[in-house]
KEPAMI-767097 format. One record per residue: z, y negated, x negated of N, C-alpha, C in turn; residue number from 0. Coordinates in pm, whole numbers, m for minus. Example, Ala and Ser with C-alpha at 12.3 -4.5 7.8 and 13.67 -1.06 7.14 Angstrom:
! KEPAMI-767097
<rec n_w="780" n_v="569" n_u="m1319" ca_w="780" ca_v="450" ca_u="m1230" c_w="780" c_v="330" c_u="m1320" num="0"/>
<rec n_w="708" n_v="225" n_u="m1285" ca_w="714" ca_v="106" ca_u="m1367" c_w="787" c_v="m3" c_u="m1290" num="1"/>
This chain:
! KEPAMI-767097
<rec n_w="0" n_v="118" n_u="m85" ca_w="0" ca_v="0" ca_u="0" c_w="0" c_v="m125" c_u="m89" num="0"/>
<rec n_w="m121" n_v="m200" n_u="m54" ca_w="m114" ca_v="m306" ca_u="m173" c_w="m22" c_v="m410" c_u="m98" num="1"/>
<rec n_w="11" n_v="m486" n_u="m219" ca_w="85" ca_v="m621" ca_u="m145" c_w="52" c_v="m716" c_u="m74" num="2"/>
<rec n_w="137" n_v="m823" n_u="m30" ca_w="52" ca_v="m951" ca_u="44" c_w="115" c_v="m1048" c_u="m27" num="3"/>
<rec n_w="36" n_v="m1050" n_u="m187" ca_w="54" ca_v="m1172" ca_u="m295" c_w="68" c_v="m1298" c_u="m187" num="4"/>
<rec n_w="m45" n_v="m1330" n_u="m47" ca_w="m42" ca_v="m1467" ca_u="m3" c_w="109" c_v="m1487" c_u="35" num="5"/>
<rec n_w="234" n_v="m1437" n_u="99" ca_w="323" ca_v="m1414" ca_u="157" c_w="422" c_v="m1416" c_u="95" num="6"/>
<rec n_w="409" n_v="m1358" n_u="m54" ca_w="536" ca_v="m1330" ca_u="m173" c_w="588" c_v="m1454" c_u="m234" num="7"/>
<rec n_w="714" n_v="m1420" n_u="m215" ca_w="743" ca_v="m1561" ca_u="m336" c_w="817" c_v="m1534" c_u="m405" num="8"/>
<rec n_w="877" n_v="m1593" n_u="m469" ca_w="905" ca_v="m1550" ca_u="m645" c_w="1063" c_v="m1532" c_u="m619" num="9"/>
<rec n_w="1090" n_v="m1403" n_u="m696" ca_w="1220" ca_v="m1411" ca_u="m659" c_w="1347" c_v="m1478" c_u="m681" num="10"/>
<rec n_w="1424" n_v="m1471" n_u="m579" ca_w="1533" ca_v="m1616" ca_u="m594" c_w="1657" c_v="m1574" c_u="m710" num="11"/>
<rec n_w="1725" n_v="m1666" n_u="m675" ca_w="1919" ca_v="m1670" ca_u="m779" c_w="1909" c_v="m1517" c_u="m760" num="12"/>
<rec n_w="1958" n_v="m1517" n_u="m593" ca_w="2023" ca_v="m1413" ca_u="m528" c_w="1925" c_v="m1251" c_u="m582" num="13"/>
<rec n_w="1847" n_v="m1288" n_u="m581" ca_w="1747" ca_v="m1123" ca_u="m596" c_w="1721" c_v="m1086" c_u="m737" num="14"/>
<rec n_w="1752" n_v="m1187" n_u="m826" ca_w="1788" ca_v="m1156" ca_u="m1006" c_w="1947" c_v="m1116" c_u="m1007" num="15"/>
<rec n_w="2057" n_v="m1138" n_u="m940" ca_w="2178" ca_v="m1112" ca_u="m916" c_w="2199" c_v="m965" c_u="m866" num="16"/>
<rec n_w="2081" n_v="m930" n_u="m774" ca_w="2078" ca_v="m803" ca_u="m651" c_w="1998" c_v="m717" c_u="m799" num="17"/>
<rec n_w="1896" n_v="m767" n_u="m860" ca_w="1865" ca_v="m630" ca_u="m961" c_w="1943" c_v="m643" c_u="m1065" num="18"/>
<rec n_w="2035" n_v="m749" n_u="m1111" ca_w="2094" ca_v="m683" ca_u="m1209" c_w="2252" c_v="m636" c_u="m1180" num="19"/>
<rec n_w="2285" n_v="m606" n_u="m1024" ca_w="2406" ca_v="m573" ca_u="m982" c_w="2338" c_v="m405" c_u="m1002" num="20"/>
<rec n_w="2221" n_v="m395" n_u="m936" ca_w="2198" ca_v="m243" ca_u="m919" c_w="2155" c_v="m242" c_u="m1074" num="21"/>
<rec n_w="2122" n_v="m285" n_u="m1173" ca_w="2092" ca_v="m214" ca_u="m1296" c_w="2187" c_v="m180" c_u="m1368" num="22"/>
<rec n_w="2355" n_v="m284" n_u="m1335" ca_w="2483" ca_v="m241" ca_u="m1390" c_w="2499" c_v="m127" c_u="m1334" num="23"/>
<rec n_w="2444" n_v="m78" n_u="m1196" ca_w="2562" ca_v="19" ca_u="m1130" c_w="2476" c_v="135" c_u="m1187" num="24"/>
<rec n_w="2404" n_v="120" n_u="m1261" ca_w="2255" ca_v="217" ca_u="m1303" c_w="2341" c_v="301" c_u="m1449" num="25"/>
<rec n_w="2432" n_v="191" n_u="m1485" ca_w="2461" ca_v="197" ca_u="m1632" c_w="2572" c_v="337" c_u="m1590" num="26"/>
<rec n_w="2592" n_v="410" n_u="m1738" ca_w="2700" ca_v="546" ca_u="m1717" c_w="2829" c_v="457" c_u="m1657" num="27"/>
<rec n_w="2921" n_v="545" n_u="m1603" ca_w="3025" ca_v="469" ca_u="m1551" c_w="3167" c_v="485" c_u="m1711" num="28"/>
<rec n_w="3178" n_v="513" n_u="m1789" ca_w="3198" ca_v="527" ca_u="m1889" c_w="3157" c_v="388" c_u="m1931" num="29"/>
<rec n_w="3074" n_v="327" n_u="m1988" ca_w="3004" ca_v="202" ca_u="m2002" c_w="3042" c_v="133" c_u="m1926" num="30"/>
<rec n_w="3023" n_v="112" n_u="m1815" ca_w="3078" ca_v="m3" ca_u="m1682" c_w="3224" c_v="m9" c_u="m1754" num="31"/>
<rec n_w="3322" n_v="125" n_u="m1724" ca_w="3435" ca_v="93" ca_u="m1739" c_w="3480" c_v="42" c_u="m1892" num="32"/>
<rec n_w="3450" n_v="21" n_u="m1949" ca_w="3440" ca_v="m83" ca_u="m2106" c_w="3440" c_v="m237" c_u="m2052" num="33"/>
<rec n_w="3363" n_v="m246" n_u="m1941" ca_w="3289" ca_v="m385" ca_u="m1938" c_w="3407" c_v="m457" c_u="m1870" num="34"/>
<rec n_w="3469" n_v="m412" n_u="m1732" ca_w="3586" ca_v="m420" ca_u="m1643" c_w="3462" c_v="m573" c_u="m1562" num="35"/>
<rec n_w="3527" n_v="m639" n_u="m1528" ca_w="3496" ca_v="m718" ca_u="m1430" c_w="3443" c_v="m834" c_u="m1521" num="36"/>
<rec n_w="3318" n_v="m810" n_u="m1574" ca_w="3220" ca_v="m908" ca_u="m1615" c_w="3140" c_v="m985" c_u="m1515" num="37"/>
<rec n_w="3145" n_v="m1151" n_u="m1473" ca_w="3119" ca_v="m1184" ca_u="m1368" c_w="2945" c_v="m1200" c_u="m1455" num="38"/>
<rec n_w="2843" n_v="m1196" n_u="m1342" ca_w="2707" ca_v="m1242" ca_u="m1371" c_w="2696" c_v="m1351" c_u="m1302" num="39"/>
<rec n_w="2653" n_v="m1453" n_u="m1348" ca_w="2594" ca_v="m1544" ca_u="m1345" c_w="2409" c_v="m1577" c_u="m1314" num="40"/>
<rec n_w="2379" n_v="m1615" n_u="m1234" ca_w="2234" ca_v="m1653" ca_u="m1242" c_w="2184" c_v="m1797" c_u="m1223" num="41"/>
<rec n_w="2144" n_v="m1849" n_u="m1342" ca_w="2077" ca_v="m1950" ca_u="m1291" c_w="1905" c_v="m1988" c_u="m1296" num="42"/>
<rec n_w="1868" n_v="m2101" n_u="m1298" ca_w="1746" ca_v="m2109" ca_u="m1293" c_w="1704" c_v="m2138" c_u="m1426" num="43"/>
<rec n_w="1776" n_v="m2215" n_u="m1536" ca_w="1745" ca_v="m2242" ca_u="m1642" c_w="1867" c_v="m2278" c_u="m1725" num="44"/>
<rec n_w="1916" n_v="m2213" n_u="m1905" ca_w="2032" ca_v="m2297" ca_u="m1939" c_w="2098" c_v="m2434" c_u="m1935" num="45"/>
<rec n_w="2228" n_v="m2458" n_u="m1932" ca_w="2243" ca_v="m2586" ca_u="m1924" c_w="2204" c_v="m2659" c_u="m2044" num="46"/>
<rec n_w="2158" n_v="m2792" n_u="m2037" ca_w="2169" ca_v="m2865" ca_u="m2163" c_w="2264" c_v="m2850" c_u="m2287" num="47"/>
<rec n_w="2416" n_v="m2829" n_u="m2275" ca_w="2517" ca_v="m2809" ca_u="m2375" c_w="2424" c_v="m2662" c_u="m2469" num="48"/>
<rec n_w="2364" n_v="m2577" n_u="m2364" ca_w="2340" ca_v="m2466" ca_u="m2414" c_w="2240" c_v="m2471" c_u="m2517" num="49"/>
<rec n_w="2106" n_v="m2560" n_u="m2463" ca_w="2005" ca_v="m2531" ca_u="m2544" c_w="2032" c_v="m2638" c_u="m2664" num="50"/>
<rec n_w="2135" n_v="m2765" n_u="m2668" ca_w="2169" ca_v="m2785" ca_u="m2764" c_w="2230" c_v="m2690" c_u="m2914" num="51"/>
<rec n_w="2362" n_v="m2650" n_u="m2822" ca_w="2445" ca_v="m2549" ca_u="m2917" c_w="2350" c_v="m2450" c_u="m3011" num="52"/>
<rec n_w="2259" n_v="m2361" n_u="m2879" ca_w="2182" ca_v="m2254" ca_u="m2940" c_w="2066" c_v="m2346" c_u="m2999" num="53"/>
<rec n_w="1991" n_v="m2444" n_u="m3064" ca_w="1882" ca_v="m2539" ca_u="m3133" c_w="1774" c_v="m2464" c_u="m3023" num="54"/>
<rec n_w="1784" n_v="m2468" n_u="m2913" ca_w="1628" ca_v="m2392" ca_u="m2868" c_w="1604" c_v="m2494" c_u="m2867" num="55"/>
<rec n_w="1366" n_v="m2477" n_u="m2873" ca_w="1270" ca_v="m2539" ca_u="m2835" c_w="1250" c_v="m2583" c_u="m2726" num="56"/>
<rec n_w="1262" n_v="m2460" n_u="m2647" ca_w="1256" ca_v="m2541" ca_u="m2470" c_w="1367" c_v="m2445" c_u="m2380" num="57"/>
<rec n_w="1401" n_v="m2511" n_u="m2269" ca_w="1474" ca_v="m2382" ca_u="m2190" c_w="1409" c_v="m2254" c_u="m2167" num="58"/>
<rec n_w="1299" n_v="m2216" n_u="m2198" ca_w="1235" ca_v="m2062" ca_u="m2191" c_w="1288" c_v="m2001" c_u="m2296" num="59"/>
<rec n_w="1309" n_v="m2046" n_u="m2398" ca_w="1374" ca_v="m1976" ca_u="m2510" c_w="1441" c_v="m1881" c_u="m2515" num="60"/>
<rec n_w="1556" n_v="m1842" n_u="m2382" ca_w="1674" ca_v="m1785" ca_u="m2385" c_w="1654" c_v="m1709" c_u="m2235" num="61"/>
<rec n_w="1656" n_v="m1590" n_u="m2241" ca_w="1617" ca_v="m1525" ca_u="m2103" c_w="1807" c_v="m1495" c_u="m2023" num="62"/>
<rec n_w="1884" n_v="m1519" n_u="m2130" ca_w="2052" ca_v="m1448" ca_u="m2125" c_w="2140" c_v="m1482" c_u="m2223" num="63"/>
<rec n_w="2296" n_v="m1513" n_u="m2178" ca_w="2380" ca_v="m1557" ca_u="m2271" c_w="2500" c_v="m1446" c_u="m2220" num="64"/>
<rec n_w="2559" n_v="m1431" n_u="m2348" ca_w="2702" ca_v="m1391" ca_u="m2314" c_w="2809" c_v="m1496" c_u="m2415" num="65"/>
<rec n_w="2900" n_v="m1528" n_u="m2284" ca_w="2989" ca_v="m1665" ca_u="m2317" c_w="3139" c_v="m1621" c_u="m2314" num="66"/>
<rec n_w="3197" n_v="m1647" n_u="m2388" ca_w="3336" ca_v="m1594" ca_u="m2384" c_w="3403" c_v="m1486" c_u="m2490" num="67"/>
<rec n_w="3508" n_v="m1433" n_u="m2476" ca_w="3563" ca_v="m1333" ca_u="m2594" c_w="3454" c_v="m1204" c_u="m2595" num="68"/>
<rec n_w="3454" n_v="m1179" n_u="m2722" ca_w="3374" ca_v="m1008" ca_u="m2714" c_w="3537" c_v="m967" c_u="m2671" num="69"/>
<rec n_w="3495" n_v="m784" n_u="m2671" ca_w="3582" ca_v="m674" ca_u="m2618" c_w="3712" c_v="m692" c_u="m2727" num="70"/>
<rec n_w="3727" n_v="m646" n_u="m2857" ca_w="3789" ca_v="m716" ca_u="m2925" c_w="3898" c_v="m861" c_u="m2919" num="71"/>
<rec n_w="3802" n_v="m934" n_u="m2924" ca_w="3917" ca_v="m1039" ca_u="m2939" c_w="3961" c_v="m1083" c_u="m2802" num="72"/>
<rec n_w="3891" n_v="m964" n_u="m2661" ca_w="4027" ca_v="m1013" ca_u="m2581" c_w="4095" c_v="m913" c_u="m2606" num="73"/>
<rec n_w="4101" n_v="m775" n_u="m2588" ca_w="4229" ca_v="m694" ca_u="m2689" c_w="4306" c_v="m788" c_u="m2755" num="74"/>
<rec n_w="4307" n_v="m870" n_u="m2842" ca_w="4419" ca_v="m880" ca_u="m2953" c_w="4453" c_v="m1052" c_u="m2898" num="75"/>
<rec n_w="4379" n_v="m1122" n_u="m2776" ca_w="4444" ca_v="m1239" ca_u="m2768" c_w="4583" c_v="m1264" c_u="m2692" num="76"/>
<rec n_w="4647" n_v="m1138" n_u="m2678" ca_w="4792" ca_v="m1157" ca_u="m2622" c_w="4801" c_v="m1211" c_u="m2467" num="77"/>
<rec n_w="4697" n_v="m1179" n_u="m2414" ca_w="4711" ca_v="m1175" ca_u="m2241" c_w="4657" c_v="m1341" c_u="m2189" num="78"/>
<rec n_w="4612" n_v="m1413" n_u="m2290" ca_w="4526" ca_v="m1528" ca_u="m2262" c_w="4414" c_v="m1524" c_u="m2326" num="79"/>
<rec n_w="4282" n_v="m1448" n_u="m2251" ca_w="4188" ca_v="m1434" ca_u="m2327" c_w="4064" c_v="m1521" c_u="m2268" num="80"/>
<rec n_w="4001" n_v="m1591" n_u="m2340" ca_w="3922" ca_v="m1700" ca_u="m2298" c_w="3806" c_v="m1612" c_u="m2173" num="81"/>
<rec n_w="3751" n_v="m1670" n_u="m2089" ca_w="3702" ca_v="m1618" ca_u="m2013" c_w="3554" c_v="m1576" c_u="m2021" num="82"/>
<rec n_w="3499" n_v="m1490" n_u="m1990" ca_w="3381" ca_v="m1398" ca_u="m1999" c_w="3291" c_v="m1399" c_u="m1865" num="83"/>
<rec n_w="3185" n_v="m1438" n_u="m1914" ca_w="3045" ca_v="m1451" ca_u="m1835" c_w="2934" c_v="m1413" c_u="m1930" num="84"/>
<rec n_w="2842" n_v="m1332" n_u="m1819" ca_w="2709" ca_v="m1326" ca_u="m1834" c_w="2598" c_v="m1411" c_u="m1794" num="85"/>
<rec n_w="2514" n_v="m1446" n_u="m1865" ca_w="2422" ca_v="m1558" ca_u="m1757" c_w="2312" c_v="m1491" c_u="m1766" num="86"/>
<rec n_w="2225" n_v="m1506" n_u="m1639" ca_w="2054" ca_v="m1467" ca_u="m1634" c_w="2036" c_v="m1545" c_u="m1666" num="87"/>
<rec n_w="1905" n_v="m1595" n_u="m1672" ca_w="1825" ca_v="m1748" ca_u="m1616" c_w="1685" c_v="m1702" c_u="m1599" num="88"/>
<rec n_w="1699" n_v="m1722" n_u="m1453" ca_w="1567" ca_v="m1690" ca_u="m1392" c_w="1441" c_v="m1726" c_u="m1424" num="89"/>
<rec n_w="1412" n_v="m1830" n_u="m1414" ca_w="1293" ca_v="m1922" ca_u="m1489" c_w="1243" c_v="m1858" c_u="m1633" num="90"/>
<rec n_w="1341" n_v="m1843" n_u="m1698" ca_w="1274" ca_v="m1776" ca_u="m1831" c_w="1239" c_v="m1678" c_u="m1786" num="91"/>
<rec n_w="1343" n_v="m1562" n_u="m1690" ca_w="1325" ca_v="m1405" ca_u="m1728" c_w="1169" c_v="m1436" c_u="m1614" num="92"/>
<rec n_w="1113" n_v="m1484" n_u="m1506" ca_w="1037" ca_v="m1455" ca_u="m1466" c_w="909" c_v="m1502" c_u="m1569" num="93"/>
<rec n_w="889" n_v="m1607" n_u="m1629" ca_w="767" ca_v="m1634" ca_u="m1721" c_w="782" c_v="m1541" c_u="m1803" num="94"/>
<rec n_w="891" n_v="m1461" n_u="m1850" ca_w="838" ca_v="m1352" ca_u="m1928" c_w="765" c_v="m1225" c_u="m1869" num="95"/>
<rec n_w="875" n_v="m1171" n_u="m1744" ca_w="760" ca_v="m1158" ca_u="m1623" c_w="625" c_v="m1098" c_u="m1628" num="96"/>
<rec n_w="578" n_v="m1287" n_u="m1634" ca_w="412" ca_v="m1261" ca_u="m1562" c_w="365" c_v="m1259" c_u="m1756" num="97"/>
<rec n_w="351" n_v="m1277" n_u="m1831" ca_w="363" ca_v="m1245" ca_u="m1954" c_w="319" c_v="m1108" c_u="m2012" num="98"/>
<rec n_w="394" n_v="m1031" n_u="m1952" ca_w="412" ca_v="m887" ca_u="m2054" c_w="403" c_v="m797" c_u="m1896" num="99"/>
<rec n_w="355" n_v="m627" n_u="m1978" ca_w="353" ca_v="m551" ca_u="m1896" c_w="466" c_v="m435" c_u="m1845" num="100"/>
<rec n_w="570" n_v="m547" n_u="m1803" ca_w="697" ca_v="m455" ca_u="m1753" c_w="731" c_v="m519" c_u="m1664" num="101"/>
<rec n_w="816" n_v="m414" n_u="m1597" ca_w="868" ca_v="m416" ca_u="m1412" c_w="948" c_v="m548" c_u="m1465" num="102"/>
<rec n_w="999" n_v="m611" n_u="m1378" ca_w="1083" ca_v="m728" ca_u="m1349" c_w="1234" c_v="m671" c_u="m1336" num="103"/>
<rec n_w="1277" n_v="m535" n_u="m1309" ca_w="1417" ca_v="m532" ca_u="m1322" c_w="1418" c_v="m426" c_u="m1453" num="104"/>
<rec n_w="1303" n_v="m370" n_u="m1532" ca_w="1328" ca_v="m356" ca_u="m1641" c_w="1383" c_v="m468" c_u="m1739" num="105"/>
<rec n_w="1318" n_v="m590" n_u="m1725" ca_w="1346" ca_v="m686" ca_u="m1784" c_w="1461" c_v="m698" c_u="m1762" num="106"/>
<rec n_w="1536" n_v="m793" n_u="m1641" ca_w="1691" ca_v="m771" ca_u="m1633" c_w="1769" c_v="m673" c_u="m1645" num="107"/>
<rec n_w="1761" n_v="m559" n_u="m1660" ca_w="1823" ca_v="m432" ca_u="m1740" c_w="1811" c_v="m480" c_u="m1818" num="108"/>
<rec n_w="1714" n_v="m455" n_u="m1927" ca_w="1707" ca_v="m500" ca_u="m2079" c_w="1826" c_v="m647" c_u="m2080" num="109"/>
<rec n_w="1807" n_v="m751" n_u="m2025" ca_w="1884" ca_v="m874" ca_u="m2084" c_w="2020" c_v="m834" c_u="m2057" num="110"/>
<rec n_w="2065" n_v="m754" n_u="m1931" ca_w="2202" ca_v="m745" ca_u="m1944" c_w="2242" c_v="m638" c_u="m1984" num="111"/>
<rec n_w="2183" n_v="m554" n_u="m2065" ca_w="2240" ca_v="m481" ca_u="m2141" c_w="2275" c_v="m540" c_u="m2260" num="112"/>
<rec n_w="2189" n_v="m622" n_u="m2318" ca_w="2192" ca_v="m718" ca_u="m2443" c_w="2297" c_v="m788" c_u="m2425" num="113"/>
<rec n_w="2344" n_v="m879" n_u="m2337" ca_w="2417" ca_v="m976" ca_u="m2293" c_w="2563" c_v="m816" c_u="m2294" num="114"/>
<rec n_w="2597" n_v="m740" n_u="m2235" ca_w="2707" ca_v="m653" ca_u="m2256" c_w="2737" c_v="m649" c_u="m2376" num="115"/>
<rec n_w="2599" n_v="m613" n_u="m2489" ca_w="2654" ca_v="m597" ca_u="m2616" c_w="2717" c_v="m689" c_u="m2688" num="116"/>
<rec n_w="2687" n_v="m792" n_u="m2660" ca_w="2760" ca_v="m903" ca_u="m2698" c_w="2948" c_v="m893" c_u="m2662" num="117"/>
<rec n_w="2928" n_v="m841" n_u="m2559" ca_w="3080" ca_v="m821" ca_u="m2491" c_w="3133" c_v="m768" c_u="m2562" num="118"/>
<rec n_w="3046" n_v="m580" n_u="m2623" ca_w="3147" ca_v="m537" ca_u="m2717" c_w="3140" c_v="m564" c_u="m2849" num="119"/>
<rec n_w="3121" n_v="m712" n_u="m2869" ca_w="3104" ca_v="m737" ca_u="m3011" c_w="2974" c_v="m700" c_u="m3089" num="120"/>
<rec n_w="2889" n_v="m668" n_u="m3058" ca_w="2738" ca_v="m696" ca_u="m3119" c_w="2677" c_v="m760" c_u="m3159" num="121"/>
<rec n_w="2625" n_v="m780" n_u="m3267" ca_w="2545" ca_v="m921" ca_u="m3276" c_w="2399" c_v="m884" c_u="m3276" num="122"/>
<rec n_w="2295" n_v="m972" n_u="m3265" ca_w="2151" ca_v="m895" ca_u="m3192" c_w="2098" c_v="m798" c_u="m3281" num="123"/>
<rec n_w="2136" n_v="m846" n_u="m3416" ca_w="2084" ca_v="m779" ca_u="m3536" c_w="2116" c_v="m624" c_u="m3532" num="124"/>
<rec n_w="2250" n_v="m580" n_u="m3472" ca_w="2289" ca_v="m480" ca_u="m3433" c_w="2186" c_v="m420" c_u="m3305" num="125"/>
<rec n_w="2233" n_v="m479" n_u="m3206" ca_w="2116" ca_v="m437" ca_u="m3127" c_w="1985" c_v="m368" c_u="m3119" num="126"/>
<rec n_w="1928" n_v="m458" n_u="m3243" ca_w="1782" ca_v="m434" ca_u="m3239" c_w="1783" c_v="m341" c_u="m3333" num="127"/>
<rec n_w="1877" n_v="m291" n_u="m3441" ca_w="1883" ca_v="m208" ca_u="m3495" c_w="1898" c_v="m51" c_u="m3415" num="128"/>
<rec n_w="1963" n_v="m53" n_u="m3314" ca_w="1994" ca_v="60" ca_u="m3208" c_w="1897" c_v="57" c_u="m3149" num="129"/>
<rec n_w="1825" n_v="m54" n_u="m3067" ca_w="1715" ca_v="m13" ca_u="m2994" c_w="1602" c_v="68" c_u="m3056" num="130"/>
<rec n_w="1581" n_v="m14" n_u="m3193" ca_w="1487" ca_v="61" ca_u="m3306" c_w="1505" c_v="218" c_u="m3325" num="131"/>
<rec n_w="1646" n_v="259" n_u="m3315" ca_w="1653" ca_v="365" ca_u="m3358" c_w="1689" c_v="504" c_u="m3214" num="132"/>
């Protein structure tokens, strides 16, 4: 059944939130339970503070952030541990999207898995070393 491209529209906050709620619940539950109550965030594009901090070129730069303590240093901050968010940002993850030849909640899988690793202390270099391998 083909689609009705005239009719479709691009998906919202809420439906980058809805695939990457079902791509967490996708994850082993072993994994989830590491993560505990990581709130997601979706927006349409980083805030300014952001693309300062991180030197990006433009807000497409950054498809996902993880903000707050990794797994670690809330362990050892003594029961005040700075607070933890994930961010989408829609706008990027969809121009990557129409871009490349992968599903749209592969993509958000991919960023919030990335964005987790950060949680448990990863840095991308790590990452891409695991994905590689």
């Amino acid at each position: 059944m083909a689609i009705d491209w005239s009719r479709t529209e691009a998906p919202s906050l809420d439906d980058i939130e809805t695939i990457a709620r079902g791509a967490f619940a996708s994850l082993p539950a072993e994994f989830r339970g590491l993560c505990g109550e990581v709130p997601f965030v979706v927006q349409d594009f980083p805030d300014d503070d952001v693309i300062t901090e991180l030197d990006l070129e433009t807000e497409f730069d950054i498809l996902g952030l993880f903000q707050g303590a990794d797994l670690a240093a809330r362990e050892s901050s003594n029961g005040h541990p700075e607070p933890t968010l994930i961010f989408l940002y829609r706008r990027p993850i969809l121009d990557y999207w129409a871009e490349h030849q992968i599903s749209l909640g592969e993509i958000v899988r991919h960023v919030l898995i990335h964005e987790i690793g950060h949680h448990f202390g990863l840095s991308d270099d790590d990452m891409m070393a695991i994905e590689e391998s």
